[in-house]
C-alpha positions in Angstrom: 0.0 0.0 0.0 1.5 3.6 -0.9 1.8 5.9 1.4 -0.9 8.4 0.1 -3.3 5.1 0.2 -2.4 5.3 4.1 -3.2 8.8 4.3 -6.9 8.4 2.8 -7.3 5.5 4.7 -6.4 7.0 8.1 -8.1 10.1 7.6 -11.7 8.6 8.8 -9.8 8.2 12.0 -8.2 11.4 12.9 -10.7 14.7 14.6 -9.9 17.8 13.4 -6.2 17.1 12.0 -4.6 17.2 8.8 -1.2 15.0 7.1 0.8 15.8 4.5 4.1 14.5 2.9 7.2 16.5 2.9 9.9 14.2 2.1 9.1 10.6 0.4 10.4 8.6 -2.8 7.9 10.8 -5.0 9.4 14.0 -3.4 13.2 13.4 -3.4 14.6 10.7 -0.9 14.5 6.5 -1.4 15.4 6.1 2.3 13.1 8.1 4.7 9.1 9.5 5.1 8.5 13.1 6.9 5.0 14.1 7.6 4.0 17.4 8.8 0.5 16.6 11.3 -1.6 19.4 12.4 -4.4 19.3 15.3 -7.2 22.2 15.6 -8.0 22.4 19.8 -9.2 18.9 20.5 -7.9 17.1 17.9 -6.4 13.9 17.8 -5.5 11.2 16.0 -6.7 7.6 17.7 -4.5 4.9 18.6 -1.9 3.1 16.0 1.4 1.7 15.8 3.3 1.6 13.0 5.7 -1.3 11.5 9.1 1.2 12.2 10.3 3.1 14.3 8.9 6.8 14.4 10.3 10.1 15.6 7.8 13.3 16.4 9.3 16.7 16.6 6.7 18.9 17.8 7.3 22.3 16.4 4.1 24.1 17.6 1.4 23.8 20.4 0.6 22.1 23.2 -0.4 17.9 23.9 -0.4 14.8 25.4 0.9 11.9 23.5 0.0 8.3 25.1 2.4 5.7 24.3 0.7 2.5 25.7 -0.9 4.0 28.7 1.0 6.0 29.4 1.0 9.8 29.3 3.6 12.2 28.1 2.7 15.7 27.7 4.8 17.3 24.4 5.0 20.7 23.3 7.3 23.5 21.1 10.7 21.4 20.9 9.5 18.2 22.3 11.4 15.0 20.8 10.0 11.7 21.1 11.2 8.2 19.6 8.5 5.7 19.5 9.7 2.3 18.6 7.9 0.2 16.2 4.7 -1.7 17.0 4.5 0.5 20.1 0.9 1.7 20.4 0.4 5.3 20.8 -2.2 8.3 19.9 -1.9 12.2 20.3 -4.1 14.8 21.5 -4.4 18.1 21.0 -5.0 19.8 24.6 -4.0 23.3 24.2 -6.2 26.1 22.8 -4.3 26.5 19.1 -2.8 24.4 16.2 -0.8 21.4 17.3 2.2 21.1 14.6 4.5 18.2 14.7 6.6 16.7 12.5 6.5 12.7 12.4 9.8 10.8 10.6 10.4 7.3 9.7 13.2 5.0 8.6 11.4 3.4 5.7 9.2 5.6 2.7 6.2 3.7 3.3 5.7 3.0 6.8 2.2 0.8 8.2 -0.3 2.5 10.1 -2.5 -0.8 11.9 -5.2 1.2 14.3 -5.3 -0.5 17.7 -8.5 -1.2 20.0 -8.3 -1.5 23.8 -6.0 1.0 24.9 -7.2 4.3 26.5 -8.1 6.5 25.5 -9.2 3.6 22.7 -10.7 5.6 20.0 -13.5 6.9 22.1 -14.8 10.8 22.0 -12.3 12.9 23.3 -11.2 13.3 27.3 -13.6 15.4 29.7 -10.9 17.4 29.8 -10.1 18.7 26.0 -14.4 19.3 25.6 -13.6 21.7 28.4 -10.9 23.2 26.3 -12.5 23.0 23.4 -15.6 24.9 24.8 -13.5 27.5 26.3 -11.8 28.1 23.1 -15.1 28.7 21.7 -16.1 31.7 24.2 -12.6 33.1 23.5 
């Protein structure tokens, strides 16, 4: 599957976030994948693993990234290396745009969506709809 055949696929999954390619074998390197991901407050993107490892350089914003259970919260400069066929899912908590930049070894890495893990692809914390709502009244 190609990575662009990921992207549609995955989109039905992801709240209020785009994806888009940067670097890929159709855009200049045979050895390597960047994608650029940006959250609107509240977004997310559920639970996944991929079949490499994956590097996010948050560049913008504010969020807590669950690998496994476990929560990490990330922000401007944050640098995390998720190894592959770890599960693990992003939110956006903060009240702007949540830019990150995700890279991977390999120019067409898996995306297989994982059940049972919290927040396990349910609607989004108590505590982002709070956020959300008070970035509406802003």
């Amino acid at each position: 599957m190609s990575v662009d055949q990921i992207l549609d696929e995955t989109k039905q999954y992801q709240l209020k976030g785009t994806v888009r390619h940067l670097v890929d074998p159709h855009r200049g390197t045979g050895s390597c994948c960047v994608m650029e991901a940006v959250y609107e407050s509240g977004g997310h993107f559920p639970p996944h693993c991929h079949d490499t490892d994956q590097t996010l350089l948050f560049l913008e914003g504010e969020g807590i990234l669950f690998i496994g259970e476990d929560p990490h919260t990330v922000g401007n400069d944050s640098v995390i290396m998720i190894p592959a066929g770890t599960p693990h899912c992003i939110y956006n908590t903060g009240l702007g745009k949540l830019r990150l930049l995700s890279i991977f070894s390999t120019t067409e890495p898996t995306v297989k969506m994982v059940d049972g893990l919290f927040p396990a692809n349910r609607p989004l914390p108590d505590e982002i709809d709070q956020i959300e709502e008070m970035a509406a009244v802003i």
